[in-house]
Each structure stands twice: as structure tokens, then as C-alpha cells.
PyMOL commands that place a pseudoatom at each C-alpha (Angstrom):
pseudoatom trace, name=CA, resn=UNK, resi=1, chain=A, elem=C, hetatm=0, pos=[-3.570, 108.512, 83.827]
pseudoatom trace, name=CA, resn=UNK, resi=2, chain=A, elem=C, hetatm=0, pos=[-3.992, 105.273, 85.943]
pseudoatom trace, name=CA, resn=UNK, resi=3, chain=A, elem=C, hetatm=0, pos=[-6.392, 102.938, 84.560]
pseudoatom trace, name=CA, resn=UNK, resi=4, chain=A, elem=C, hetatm=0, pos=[-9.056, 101.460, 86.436]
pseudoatom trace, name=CA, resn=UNK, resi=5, chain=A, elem=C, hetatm=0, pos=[-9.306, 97.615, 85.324]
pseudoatom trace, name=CA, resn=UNK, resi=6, chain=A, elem=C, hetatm=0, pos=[-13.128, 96.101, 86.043]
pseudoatom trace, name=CA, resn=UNK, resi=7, chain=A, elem=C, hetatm=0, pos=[-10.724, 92.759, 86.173]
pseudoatom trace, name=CA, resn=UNK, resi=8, chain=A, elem=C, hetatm=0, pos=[-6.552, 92.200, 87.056]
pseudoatom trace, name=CA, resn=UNK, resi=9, chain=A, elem=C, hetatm=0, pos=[-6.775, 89.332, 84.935]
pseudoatom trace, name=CA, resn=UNK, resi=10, chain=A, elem=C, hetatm=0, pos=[-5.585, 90.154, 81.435]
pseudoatom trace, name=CA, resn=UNK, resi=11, chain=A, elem=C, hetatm=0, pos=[-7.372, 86.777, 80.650]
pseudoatom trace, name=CA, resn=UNK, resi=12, chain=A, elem=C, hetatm=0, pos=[-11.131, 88.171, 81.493]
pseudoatom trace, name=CA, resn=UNK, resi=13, chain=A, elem=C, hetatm=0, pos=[-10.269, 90.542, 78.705]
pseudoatom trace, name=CA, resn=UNK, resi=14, chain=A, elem=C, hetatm=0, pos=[-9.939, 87.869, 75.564]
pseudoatom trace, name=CA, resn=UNK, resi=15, chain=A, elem=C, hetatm=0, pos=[-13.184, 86.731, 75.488]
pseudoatom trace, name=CA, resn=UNK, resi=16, chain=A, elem=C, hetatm=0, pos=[-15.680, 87.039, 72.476]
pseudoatom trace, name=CA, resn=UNK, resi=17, chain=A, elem=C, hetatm=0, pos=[-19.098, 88.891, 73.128]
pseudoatom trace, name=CA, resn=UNK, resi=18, chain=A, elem=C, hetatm=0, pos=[-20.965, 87.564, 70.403]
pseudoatom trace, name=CA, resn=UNK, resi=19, chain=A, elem=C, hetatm=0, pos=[-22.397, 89.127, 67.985]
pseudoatom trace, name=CA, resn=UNK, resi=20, chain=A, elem=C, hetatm=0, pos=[-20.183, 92.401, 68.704]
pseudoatom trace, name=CA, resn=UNK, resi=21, chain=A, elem=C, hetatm=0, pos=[-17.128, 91.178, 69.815]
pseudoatom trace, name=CA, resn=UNK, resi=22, chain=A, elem=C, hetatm=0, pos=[-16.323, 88.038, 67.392]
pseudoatom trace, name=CA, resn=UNK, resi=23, chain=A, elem=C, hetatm=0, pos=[-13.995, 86.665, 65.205]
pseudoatom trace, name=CA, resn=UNK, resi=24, chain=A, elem=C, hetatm=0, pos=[-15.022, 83.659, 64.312]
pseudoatom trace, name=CA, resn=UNK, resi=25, chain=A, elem=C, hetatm=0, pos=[-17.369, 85.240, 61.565]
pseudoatom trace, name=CA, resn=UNK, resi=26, chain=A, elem=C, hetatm=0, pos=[-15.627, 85.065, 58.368]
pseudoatom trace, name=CA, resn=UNK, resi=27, chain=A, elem=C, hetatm=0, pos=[-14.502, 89.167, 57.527]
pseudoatom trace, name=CA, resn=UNK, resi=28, chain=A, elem=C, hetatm=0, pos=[-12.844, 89.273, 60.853]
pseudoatom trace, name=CA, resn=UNK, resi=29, chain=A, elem=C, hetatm=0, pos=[-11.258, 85.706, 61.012]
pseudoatom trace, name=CA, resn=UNK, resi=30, chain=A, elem=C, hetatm=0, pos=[-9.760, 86.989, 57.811]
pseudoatom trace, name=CA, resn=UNK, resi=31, chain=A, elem=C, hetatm=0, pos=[-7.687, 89.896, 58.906]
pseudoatom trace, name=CA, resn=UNK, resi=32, chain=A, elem=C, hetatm=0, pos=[-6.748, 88.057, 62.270]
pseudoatom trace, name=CA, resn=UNK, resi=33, chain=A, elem=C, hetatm=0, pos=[-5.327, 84.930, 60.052]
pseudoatom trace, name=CA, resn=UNK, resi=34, chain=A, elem=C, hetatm=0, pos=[-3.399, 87.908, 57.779]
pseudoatom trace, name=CA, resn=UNK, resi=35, chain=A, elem=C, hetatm=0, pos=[-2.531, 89.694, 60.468]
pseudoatom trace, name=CA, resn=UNK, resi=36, chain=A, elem=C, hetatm=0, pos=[-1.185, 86.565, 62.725]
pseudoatom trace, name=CA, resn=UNK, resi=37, chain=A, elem=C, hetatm=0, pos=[1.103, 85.850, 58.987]
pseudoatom trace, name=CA, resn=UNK, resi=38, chain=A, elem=C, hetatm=0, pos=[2.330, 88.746, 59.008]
pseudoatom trace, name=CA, resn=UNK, resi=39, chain=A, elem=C, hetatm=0, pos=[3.727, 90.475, 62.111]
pseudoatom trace, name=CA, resn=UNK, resi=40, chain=A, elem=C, hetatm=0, pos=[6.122, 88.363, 64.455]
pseudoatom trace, name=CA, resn=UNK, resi=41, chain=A, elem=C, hetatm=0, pos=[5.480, 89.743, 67.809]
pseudoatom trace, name=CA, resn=UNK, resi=42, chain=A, elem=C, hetatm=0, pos=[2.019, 91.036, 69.629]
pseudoatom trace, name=CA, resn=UNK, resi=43, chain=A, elem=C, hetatm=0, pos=[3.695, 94.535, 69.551]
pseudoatom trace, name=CA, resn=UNK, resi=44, chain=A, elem=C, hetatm=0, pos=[3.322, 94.358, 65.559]
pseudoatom trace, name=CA, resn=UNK, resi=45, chain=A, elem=C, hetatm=0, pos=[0.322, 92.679, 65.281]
pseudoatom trace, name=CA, resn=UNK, resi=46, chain=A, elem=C, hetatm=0, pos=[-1.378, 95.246, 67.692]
pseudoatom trace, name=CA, resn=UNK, resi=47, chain=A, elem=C, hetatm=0, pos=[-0.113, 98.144, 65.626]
pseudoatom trace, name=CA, resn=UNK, resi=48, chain=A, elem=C, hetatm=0, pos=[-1.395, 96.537, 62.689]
pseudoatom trace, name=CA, resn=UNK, resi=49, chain=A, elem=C, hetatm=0, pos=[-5.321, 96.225, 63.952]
pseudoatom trace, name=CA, resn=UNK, resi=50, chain=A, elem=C, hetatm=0, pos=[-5.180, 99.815, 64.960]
pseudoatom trace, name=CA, resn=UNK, resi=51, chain=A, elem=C, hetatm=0, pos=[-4.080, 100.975, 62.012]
pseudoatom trace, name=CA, resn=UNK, resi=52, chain=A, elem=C, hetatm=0, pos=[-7.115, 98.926, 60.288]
pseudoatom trace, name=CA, resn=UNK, resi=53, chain=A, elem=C, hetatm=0, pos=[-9.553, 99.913, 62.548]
pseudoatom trace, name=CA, resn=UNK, resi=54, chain=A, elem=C, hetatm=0, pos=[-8.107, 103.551, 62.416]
pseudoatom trace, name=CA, resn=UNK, resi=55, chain=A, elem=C, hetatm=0, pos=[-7.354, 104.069, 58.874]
pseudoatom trace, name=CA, resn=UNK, resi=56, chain=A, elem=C, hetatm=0, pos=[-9.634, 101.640, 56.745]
pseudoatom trace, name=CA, resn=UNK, resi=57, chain=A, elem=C, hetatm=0, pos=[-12.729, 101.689, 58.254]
pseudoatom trace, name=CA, resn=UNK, resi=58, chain=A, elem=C, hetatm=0, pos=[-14.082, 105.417, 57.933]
pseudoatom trace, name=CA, resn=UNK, resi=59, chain=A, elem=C, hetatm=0, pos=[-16.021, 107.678, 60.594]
pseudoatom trace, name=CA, resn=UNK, resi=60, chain=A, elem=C, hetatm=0, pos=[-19.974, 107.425, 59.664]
pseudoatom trace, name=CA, resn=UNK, resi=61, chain=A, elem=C, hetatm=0, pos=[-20.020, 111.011, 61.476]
pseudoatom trace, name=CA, resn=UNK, resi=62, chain=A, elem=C, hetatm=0, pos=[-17.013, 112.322, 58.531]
pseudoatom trace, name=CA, resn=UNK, resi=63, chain=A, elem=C, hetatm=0, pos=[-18.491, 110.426, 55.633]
pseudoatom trace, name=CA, resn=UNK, resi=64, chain=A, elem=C, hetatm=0, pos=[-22.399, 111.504, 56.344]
pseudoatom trace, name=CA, resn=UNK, resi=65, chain=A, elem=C, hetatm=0, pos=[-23.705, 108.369, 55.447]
pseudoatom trace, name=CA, resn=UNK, resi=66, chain=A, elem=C, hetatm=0, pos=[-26.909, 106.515, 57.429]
pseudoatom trace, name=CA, resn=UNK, resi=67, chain=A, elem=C, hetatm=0, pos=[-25.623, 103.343, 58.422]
pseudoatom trace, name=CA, resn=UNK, resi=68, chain=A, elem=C, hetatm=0, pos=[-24.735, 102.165, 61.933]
pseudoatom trace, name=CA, resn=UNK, resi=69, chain=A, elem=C, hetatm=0, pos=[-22.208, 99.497, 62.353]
pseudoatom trace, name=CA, resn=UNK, resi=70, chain=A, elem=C, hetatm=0, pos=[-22.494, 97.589, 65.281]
pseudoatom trace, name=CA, resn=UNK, resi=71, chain=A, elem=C, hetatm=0, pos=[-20.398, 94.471, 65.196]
pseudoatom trace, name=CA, resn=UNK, resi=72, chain=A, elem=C, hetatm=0, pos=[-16.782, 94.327, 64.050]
pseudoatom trace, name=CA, resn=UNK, resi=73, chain=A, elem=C, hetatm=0, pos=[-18.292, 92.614, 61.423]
pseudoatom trace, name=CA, resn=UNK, resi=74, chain=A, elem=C, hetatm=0, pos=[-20.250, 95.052, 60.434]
pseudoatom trace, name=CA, resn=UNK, resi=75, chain=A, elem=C, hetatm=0, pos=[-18.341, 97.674, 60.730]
pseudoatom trace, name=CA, resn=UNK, resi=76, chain=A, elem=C, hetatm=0, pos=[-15.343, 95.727, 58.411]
pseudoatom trace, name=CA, resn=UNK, resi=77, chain=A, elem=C, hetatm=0, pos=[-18.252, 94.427, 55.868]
pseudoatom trace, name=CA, resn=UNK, resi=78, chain=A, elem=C, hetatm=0, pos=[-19.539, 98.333, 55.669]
pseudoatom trace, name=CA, resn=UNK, resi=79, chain=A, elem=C, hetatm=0, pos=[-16.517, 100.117, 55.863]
pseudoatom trace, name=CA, resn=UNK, resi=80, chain=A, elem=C, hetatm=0, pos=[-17.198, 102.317, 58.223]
pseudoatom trace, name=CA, resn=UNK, resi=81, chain=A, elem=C, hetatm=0, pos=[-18.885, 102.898, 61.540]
pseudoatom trace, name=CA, resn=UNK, resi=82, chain=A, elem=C, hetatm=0, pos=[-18.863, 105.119, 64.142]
pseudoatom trace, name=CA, resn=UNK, resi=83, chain=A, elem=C, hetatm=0, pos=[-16.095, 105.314, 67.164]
pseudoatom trace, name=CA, resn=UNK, resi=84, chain=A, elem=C, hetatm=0, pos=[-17.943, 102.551, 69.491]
pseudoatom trace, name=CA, resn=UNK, resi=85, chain=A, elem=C, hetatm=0, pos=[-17.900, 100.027, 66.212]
pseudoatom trace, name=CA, resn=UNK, resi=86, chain=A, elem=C, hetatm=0, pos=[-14.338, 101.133, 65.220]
pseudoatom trace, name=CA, resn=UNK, resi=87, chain=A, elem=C, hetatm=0, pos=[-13.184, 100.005, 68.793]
pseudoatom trace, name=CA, resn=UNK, resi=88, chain=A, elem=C, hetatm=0, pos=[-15.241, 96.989, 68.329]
pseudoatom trace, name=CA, resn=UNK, resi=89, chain=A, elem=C, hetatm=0, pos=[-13.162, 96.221, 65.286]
pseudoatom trace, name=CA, resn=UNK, resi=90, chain=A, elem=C, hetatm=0, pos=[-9.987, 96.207, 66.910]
pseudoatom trace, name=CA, resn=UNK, resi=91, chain=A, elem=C, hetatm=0, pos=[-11.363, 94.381, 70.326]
pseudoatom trace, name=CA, resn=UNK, resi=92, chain=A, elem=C, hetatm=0, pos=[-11.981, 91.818, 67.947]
pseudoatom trace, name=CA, resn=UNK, resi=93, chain=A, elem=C, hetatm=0, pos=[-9.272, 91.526, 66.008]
pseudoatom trace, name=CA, resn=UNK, resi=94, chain=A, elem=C, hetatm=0, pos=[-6.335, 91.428, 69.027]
pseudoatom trace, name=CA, resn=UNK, resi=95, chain=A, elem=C, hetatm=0, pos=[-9.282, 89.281, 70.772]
pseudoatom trace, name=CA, resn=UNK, resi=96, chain=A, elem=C, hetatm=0, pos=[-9.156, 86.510, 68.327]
pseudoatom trace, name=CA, resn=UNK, resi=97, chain=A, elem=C, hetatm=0, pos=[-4.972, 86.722, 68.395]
pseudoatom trace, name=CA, resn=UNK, resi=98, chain=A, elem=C, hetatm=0, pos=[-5.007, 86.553, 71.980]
pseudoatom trace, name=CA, resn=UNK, resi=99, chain=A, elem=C, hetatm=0, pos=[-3.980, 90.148, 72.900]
pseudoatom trace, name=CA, resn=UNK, resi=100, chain=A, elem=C, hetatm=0, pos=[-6.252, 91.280, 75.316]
pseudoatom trace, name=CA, resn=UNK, resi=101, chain=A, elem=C, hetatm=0, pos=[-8.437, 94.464, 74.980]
pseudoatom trace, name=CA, resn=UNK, resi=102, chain=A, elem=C, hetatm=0, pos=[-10.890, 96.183, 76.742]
pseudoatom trace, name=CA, resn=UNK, resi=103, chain=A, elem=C, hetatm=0, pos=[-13.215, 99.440, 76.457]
pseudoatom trace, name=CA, resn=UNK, resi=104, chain=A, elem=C, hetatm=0, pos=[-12.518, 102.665, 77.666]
pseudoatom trace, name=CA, resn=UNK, resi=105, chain=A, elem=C, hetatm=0, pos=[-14.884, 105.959, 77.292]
pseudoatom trace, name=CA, resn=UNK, resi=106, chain=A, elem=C, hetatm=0, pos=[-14.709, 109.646, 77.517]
pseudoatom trace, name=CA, resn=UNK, resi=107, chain=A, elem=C, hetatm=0, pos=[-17.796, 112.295, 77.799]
pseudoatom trace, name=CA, resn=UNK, resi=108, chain=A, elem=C, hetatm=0, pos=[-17.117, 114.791, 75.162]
pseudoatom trace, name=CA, resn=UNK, resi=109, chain=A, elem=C, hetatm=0, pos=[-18.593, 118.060, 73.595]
pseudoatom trace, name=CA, resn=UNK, resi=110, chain=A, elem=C, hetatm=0, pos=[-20.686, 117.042, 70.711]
pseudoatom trace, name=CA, resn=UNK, resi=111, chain=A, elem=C, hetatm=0, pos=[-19.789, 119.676, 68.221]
pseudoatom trace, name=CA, resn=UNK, resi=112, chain=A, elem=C, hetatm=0, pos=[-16.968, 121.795, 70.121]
pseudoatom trace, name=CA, resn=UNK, resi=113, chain=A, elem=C, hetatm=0, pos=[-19.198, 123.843, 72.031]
pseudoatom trace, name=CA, resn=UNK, resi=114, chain=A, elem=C, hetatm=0, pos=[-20.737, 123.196, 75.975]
pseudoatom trace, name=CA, resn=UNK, resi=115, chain=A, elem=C, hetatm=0, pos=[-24.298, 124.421, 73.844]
pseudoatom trace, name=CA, resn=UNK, resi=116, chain=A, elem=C, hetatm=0, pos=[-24.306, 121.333, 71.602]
pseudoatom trace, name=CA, resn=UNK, resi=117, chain=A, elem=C, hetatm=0, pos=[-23.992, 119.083, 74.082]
pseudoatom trace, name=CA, resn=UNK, resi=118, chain=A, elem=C, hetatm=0, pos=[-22.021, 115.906, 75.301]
pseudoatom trace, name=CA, resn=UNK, resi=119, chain=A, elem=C, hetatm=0, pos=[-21.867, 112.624, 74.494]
pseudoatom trace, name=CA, resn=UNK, resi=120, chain=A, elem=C, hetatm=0, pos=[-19.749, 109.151, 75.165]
pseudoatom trace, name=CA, resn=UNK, resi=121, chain=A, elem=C, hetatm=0, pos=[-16.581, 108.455, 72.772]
pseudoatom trace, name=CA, resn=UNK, resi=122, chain=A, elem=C, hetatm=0, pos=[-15.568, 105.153, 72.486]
pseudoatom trace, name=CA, resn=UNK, resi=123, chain=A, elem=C, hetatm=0, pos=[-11.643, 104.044, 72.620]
pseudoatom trace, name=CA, resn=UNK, resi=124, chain=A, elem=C, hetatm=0, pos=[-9.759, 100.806, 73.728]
pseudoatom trace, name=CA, resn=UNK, resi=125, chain=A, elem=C, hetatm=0, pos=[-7.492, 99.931, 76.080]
pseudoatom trace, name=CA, resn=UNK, resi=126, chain=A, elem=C, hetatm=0, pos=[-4.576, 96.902, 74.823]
pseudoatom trace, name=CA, resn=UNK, resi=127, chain=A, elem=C, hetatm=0, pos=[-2.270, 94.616, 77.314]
pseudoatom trace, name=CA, resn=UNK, resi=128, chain=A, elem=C, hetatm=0, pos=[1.174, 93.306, 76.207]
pseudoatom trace, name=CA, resn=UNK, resi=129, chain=A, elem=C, hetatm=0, pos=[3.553, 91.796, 78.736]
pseudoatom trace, name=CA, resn=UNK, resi=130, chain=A, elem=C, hetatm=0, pos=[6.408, 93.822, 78.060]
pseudoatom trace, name=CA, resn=UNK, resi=131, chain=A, elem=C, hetatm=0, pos=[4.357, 97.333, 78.724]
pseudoatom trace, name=CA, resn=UNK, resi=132, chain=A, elem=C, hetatm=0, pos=[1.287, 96.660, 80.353]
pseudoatom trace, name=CA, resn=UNK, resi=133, chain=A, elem=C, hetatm=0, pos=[-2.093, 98.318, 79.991]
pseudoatom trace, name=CA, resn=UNK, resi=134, chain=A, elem=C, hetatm=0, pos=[-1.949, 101.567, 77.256]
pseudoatom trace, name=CA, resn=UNK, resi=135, chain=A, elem=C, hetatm=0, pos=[-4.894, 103.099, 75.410]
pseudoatom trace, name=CA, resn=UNK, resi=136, chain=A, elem=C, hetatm=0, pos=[-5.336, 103.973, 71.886]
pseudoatom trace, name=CA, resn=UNK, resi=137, chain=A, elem=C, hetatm=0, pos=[-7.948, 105.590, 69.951]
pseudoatom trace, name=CA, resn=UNK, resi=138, chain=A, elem=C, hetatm=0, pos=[-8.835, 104.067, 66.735]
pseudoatom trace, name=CA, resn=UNK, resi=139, chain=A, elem=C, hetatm=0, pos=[-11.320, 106.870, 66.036]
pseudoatom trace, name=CA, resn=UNK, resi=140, chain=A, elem=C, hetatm=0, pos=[-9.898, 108.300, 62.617]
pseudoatom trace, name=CA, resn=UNK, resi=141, chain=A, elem=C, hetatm=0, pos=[-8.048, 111.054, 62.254]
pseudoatom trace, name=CA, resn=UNK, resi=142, chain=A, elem=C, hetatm=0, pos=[-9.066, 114.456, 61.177]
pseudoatom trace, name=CA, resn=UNK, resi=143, chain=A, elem=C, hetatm=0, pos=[-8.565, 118.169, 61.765]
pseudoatom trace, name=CA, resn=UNK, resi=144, chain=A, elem=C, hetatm=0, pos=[-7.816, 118.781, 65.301]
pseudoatom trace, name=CA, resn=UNK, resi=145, chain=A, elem=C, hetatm=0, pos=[-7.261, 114.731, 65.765]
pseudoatom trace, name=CA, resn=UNK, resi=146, chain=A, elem=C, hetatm=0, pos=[-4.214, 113.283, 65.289]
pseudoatom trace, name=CA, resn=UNK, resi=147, chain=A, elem=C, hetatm=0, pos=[-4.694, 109.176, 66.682]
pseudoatom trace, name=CA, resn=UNK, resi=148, chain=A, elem=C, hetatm=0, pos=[-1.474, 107.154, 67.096]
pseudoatom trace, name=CA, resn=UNK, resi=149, chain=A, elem=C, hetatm=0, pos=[-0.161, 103.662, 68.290]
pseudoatom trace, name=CA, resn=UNK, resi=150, chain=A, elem=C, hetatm=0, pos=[1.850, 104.163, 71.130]
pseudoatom trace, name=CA, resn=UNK, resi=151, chain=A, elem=C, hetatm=0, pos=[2.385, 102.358, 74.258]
pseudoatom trace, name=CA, resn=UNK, resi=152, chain=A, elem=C, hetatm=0, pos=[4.355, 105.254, 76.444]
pseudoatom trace, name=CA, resn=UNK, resi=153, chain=A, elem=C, hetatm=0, pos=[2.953, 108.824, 75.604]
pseudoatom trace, name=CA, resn=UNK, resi=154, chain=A, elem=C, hetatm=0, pos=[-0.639, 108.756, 74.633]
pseudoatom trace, name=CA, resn=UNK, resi=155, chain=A, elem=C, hetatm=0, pos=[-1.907, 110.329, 71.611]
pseudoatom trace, name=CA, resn=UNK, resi=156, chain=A, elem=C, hetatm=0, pos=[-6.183, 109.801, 71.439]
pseudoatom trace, name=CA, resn=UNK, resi=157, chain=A, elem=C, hetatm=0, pos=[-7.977, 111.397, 69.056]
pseudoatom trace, name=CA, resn=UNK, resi=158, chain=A, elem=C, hetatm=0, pos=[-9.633, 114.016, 71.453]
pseudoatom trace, name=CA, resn=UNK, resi=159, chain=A, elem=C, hetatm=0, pos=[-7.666, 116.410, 74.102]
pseudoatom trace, name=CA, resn=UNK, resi=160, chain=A, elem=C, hetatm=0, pos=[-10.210, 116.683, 77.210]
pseudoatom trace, name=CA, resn=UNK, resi=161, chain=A, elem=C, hetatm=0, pos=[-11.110, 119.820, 78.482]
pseudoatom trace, name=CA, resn=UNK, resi=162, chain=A, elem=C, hetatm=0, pos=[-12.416, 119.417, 82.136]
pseudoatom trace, name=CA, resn=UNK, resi=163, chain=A, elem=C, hetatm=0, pos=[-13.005, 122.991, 82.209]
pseudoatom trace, name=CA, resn=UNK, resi=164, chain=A, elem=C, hetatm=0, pos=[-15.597, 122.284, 79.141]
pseudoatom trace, name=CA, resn=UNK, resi=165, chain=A, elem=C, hetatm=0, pos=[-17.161, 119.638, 81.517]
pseudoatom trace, name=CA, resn=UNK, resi=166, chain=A, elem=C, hetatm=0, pos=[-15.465, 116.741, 79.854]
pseudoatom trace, name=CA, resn=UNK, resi=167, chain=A, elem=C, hetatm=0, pos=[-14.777, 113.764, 81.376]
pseudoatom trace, name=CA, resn=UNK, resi=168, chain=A, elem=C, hetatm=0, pos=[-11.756, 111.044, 80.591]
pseudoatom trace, name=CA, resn=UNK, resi=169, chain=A, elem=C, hetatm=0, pos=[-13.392, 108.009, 82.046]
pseudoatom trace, name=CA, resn=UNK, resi=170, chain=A, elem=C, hetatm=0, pos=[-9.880, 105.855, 83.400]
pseudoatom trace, name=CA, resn=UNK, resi=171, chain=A, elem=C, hetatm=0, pos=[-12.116, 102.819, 83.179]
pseudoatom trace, name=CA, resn=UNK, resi=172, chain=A, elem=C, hetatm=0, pos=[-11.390, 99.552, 81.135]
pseudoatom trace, name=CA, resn=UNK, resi=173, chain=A, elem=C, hetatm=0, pos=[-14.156, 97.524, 80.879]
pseudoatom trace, name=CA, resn=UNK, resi=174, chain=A, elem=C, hetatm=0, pos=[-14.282, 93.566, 79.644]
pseudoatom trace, name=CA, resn=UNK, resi=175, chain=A, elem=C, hetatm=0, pos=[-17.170, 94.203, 77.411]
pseudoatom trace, name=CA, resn=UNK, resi=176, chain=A, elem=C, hetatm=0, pos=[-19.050, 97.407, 75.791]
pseudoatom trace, name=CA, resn=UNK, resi=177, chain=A, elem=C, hetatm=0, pos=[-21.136, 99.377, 77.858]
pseudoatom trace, name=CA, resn=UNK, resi=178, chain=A, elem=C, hetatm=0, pos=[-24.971, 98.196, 77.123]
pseudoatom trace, name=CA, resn=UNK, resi=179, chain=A, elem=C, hetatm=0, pos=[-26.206, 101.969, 77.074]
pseudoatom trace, name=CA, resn=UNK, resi=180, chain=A, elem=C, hetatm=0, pos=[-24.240, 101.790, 74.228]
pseudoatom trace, name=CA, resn=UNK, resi=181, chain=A, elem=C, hetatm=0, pos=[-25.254, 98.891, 72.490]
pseudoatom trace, name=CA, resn=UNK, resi=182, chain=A, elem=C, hetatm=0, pos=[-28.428, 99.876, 73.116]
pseudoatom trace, name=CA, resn=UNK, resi=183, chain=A, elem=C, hetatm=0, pos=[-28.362, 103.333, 71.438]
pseudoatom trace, name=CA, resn=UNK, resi=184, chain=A, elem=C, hetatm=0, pos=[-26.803, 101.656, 68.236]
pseudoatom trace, name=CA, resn=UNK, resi=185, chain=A, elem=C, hetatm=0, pos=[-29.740, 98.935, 68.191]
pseudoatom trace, name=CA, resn=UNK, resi=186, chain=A, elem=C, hetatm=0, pos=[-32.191, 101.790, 69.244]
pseudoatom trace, name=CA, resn=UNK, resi=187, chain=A, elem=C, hetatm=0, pos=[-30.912, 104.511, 66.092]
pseudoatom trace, name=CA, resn=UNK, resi=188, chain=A, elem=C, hetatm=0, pos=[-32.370, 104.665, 62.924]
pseudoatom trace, name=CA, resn=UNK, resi=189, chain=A, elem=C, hetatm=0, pos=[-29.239, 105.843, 61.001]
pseudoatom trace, name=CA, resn=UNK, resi=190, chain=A, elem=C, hetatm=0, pos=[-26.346, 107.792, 62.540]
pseudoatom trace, name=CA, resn=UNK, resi=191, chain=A, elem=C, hetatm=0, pos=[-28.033, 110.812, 62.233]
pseudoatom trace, name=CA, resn=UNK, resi=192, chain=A, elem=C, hetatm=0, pos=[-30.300, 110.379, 64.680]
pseudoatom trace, name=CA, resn=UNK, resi=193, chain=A, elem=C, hetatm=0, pos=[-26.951, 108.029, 66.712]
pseudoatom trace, name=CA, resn=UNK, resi=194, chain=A, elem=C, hetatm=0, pos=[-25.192, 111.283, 66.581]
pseudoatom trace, name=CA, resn=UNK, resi=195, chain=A, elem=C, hetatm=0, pos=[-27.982, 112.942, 69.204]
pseudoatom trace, name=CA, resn=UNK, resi=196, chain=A, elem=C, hetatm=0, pos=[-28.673, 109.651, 70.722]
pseudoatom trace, name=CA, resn=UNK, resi=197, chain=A, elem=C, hetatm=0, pos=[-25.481, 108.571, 72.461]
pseudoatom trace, name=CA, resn=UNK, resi=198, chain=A, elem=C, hetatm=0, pos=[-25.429, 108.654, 76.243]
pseudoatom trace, name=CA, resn=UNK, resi=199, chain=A, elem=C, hetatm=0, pos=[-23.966, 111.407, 77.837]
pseudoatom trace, name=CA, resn=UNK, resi=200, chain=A, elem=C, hetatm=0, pos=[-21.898, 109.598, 80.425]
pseudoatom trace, name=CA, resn=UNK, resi=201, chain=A, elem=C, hetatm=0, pos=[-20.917, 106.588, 82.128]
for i in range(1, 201): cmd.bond("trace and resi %d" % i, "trace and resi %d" % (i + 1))
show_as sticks, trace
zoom trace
């Protein structure tokens, strides 16, 4: 797929959104500091926030619990959230090491069938000089969903099915969609978020 970038400056895509997009807050600043240690190149470091924001922060929607994450913050001091707050996690984290990042959305089924619905899913889009623009999906995997870090082939969590009326959105925006934010805010728990999500861009 050929992206759509809202901006050709990688640079527009580094900036913090506070309080969703932020590393200065102390449960972020911490990974980004271990993280920065750590790995040697931007390559590494990026693999190692999506594998945090993939594998250590859990789906609300597989674990059943209530809360909605909103910030990275959150969603690292909770230990879970849902896809839009697990792409918040690692916006923030390559944010605050200077890789930029941006947002990216499909409209899918809800529950797998064109009766249940559609809603947004949230994913991320990463730059690195040596291969450009590549999306990843730090959704969490599960049955039918296998999420990797790759900067060639894609693998997302979710295989789109136009024929099912779903939609992969080649947009990659500088900040979170506000219909978005605003659904999170709006929730009561991620039951209700689960219903609530817009539909499309």
C-alpha cells in the first residue's frame, strides 16, 4: 500500500501531544531512557517499543476488564488498554527517542460478522532513514492475529476484507484522530468503548 502522509516532513511527526502523546511523564521517560541504553541503532530501539506496546501491555477487549487507557501513560501504568492506547504507547515511546511515528486506522468488523458492525482500529506508522515509512500493529496477538515488526512485508494484526466492507485507511496522521479521543473520554468502561468507537474516518 502507499501511504498517504498528512505531512513530508518526518519532523512534524516527533512532536508530543500532551497528555496522550508524552514522555516526559515519569512511566514512559522510563522505558525510553532503558530502551535508548539498550539498543544501538533506531532499527533496534523501534523493535523494542513494539514489542512493549505489543506484548506487555494487554488488550482491555481480551482481558474483559473496565478500564480505558487513554494516554501512554496510562495505558503503561494500567497494563493494558485498548488498540488506540497501545499505539499511543509506542507513538510515545519512539517520539521521545526521536523516531518519528504517526497514526494510521482501519474500519473493521466488530465481531467477524457485517451484522455486528464496524468500527475504527488503531495502528502506527514508524520512519527510519534507511527504509522509510512502514506500519506495524501493536494490537496484541491472538487467534487469527499474528502482529510483527517488519519494515518490508507487512504483518498487522487484522487481514481486510473489502468485500466485508472494510476499509484500510493508507493515512498517517501527526496526531490521533479526536473522534477518537473523544470516544475514550466519552466511555464509561470498555464495554460500552467496544460499541462506541467510530465507524470510520
Amino acid at each position: 500500500m502507499k501511504l498517504k502522509l498528512e505531512s513530508d516532513r518526518p519532523a512534524d511527526y516527533l512532536g508530543a501531544i500532551p497528555p496522550v502523546i508524552e514522555w516526559a511523564t515519569p512511566v514512559v521517560k522510563e522505558q525510553v531512557e532503558r530502551m535508548m541504553a539498550s539498543a544501538p541503532s533506531d532499527l533496534e530501539r523501534a523493535r523494542l517499543a513494539f514489542e512493549l506496546a505489543r506484548d506487555q501491555v494487554a488488550h482491555s477487549f481480551d482481558t474483559g476488564h473496565g478500564v480505558v487507557s487513554i494516554s501512554a501513560a496510562d495505558a503503561l501504568r494500567n497494563g493494558e488498554g485498548i488498540c488506540f492506547a497501545k499505539s499511543h504507547v509506542l507513538a510515545s515511546l519512539l517520539r521521545g527517542m526521536g523516531i518519528p511515528c504517526g497514526f494510521c486506522y482501519q474500519r473493521v468488523l466488530r465481531k467477524g460478522t457485517v451484522e455486528s458492525g464496524y468500527a475504527l482500529h488503531g495502528l502506527n506508522a514508524v520512519y527510519l532513514k534507511d527504509t522509510g515509512w512502514f506500519r506495524v500493529d501493536p494490537r496484541g496477538n491472538k487467534p487469527g492475529g499474528d502482529s510483527r515488526f517488519t519494515t518490508d512485508v507487512e504483518h498487522l494484526a487484522y487481514p481486510i476484507r473489502p468485500e466485508l466492507g472494510e476499509v484500510d485507511y493508507p493515512n498517517v496522521f501527526i496526531a490521533p484522530l479526536p473522534a477518537v479521543i473523544q470516544a475514550m473520554e466519552d466511555a464509561k468502561d470498555c464495554h460500552e468503548l467496544f460499541w462506541s468507537r467510530p465507524v470510520q474516518l
